[in-house]
N, C-alpha and C positions, 0 to 999 in steps of 0.2 A: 395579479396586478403588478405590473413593473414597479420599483422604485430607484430613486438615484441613491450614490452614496447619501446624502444626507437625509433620505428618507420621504423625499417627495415622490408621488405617485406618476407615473408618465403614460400608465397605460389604460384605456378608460373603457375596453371595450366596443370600442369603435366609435364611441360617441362623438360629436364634435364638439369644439370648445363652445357653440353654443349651447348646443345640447344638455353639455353639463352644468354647466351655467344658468339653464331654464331662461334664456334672454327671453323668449317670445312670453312668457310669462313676465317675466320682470318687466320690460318693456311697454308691455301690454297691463299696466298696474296701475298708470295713472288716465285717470278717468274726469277728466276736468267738467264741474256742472256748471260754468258758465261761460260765456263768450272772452271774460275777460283775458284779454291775454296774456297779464303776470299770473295767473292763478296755475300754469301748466311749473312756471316757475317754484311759487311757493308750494307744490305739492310734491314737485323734484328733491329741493330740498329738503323737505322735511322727513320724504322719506330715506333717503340717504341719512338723514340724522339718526335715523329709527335702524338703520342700516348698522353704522357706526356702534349705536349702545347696545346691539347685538353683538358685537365682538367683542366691548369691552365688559358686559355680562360673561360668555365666553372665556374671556382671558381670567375675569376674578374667579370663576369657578375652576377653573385650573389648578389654578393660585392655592386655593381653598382645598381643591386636594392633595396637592403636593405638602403642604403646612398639615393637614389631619396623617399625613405619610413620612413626618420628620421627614420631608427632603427638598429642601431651602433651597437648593439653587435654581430649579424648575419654576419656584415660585418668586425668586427676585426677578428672573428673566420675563416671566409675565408680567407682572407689574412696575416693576422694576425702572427705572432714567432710562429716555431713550440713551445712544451710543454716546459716547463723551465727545467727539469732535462732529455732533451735527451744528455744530457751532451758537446754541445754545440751551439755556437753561429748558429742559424738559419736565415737568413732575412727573407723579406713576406713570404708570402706561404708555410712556412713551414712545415706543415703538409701534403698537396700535395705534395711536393718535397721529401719528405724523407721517404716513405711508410715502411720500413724496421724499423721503430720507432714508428709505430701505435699500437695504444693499445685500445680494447672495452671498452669501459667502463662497469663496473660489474654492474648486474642489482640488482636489493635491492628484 
């Protein structure tokens, strides 16, 4: 599998980005049992929420072995204030939390 400098994966086997992705599954997840029509709503978001506390489970297990690993800096970066100039106060996980604030870092 391909990766770039920074260690992201670019090669997938031919898959497409749906495919890796599982969209037709994901997509295919909400299953509305009534007519109403906020309920296609509130089932989106909830599961996006359910989405969400999967990463930030995710990020604190990281965390958790980096800290059983004495090696601190892996585990500020997971949990850690999102970046200082997202132009406000972030708690932990910042960076998880606020995807809308992510930025690649440029490759040299």
């Amino acid at each position: 599998m391909a990766e770039t400098p920074l260690g992201a994966h670019t090669d997938f086997a031919g898959n497409s980005y749906g495919d890796y992705l599982a969209l037709d599954q994901l997509l295919g997840a909400q299953k509305p049992r009534s007519l109403n029509h906020n309920e296609m709503l509130f089932i989106v978001q909830h599961q996006t929420t359910e989405l969400w506390l999967k990463l930030v489970l995710h990020e604190l297990r990281a965390a958790r072995r980096s800290i059983a690993d004495d090696d601190m800096a892996p585990a500020f970066k997971s949990v850690g204030p999102g970046e200082p100039d997202h132009g406000a106060a972030h708690p932990g996980l910042g960076r998880t939390l606020d995807p809308h604030t992510q930025r690649v870092p440029s490759v040299p």
